[in-house]
N, C-alpha and C positions, 0 to 999 in steps of 0.2 A: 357706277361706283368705282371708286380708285382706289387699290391696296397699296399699301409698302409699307416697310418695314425700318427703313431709316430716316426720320424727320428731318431736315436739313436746318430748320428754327433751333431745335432742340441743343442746336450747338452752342448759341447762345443764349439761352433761356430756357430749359428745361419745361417741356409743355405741363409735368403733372406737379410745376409750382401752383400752375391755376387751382388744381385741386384739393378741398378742404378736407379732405378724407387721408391724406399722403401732409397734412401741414408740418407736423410734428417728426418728420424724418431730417434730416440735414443732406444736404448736398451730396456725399459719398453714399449713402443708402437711394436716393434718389437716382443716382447716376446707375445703382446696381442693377435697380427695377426697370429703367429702362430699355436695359440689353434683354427685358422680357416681353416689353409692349408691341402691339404692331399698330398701326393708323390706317386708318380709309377713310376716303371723303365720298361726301354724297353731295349730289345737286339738289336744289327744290324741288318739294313733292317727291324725293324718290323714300323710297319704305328700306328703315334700317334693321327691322324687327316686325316679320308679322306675327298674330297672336295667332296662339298655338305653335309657335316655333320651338324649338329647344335651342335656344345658344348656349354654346361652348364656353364664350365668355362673358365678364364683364364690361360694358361698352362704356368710358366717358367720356362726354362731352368735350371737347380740344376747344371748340371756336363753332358760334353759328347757335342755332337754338334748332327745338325738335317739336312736334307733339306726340304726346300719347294716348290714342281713343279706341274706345269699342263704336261699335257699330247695332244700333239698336232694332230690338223686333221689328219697329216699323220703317225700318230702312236708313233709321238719321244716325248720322255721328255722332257720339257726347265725347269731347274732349275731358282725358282723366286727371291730365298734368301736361305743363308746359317745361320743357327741359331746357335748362342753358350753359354755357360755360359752367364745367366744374360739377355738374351733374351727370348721375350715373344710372343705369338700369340692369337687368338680364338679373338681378342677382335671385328671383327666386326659384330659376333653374340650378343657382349655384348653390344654395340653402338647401332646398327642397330637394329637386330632381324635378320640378314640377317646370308646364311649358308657359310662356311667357302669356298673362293674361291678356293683353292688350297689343295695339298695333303702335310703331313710332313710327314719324314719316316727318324728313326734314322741315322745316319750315323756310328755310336756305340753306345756301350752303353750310356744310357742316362736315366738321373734320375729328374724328372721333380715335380714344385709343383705350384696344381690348389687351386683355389680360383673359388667359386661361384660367379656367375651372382651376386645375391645379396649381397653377401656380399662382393665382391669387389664394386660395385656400392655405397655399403655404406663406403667405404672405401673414396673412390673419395670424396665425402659430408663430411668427418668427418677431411677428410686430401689434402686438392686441390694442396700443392705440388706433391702430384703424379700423379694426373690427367695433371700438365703440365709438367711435365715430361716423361708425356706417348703421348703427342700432339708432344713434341721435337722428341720424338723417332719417332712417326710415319711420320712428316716431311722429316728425313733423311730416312727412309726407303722409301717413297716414293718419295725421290731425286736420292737414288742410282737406283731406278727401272729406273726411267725419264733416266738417264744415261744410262743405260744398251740397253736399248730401240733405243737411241741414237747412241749409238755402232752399232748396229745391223744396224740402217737404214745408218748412213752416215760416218761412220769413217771405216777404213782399220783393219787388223786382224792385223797386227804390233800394232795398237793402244789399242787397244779391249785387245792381251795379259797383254799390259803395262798397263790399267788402272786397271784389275784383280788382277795381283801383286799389286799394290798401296794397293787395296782395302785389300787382306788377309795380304799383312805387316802390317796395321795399326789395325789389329783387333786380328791375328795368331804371327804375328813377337816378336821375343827378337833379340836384339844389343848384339855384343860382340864386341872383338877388329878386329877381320875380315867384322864385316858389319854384317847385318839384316837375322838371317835364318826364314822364313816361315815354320810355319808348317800349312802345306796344309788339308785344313780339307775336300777336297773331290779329287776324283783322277782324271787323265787325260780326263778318259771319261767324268764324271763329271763337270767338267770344260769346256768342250768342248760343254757339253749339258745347262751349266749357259750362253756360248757365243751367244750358235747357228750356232756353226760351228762343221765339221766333227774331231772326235778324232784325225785322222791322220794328221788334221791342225795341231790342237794344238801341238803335238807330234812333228811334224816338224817344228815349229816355237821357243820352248823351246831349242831343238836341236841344233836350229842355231844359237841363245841366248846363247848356253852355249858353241859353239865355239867362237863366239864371244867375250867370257869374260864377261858378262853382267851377268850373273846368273851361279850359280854351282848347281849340283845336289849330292847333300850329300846322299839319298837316296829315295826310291819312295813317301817318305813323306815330305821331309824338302829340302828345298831349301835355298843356301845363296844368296846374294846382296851384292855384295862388296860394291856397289855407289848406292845409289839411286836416285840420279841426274839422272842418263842414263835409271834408269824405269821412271822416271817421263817425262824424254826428249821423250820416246818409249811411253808413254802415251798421249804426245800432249799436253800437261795440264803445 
């Protein structure tokens, strides 16, 4: 991991324009916040938060994507959320007091910027558009979970793939004239450990998907959609 304290980008481009929580500030309030932030980058695989940690602060996402998993009684990973540009965690040591339920671990490189307990707190009191903008965010993140959960307990793995694609086209996808490519920000296994099904499912369900004309596989990263009618029909939704 690499700290510091002065972004060299930031001179021309303000890293926390990415961020949709900070949208609603204008440039001289932006510029204020950042004589408060500090940045660290991580390499792949390395752990930006273990569970049971107490951080200090807020971490967001700069550049690069994350995951966020427990570790289950019988030894597997279930991935909880996939994190990317413009997303944020730690915050329910900041709320609460309470220590971070889960573990995040880059998925690449990834280049992050925190704010203190206090001075994000004083952030919230000085500017309440963020503070409900960070209530919106946590709603849908804990929509997608309720979902996911839902998957697991009473919908079919046909379903479970298709609402996964939903999810990464609308967060990973760009449109062209062939239809939607995903870029997959975690791999097969990984995927398979965000379902809770076995690699070889997944692996064999994408397969048969991509006989079917339903999905191409461009390569181990990106996938196209020609229709997304027929993920959303394979989704049930």
């Amino acid at each position: 991991m690499t700290v510091h304290y002065n972004c060299a980008k930031c001179k021309d481009r303000l890293c926390i324009h990415k961020v949709p929580i900070f949208s609603s500030l204008d440039s001289e309030d932006l510029r204020k916040i950042m004589g408060l932030i500090s940045h660290s980058e991580y390499k792949k695989g390395e752990t930006i938060v273990f569970e049971q940690e107490e951080p200090d602060s807020v971490i967001i996402i700069n550049e690069g994507s994350a995951k966020a998993y427990k570790n289950t009684a019988d030894g597997r990973e279930q991935i909880l959320y996939v994190f990317s540009e413009g997303d944020f965690f730690g915050e329910q040591n900041l709320f609460t007091g309470q220590p971070s339920t889960y573990t995040v671990e880059a998925l690449q490189p990834v280049k992050i910027c925190k704010l203190s307990r206090k001075q994000f707190q004083e952030l919230l009191y000085r500017f309440p558009d963020i503070a409900v903008k960070i209530i919106v965010e946590l709603g849908n993140r804990m929509t997608r979970l309720e979902n996911a959960l839902q998957s697991i307990g009473v919908r079919n793995v046909d379903n479970r793939i298709g609402i996964i694609l939903l999810e990464f086209a609308e967060k990973y996808g760009t449109k062209n004239e062939k239809g939607t490519i995903i870029h997959l920000p975690i791999s097969r296994e990984g995927m398979a450990n965000y379902l809770g099904v076995a690699r070889e499912t997944v692996s064999r369900k994408l397969s048969q998907l991509e006989n079917e004309g339903i999905i191409q596989s461009l390569n181990n990263k990106e996938i196209l959609i020609p229709d997304m009618d027929r993920i959303e029909e394979l989704a049930g939704v």
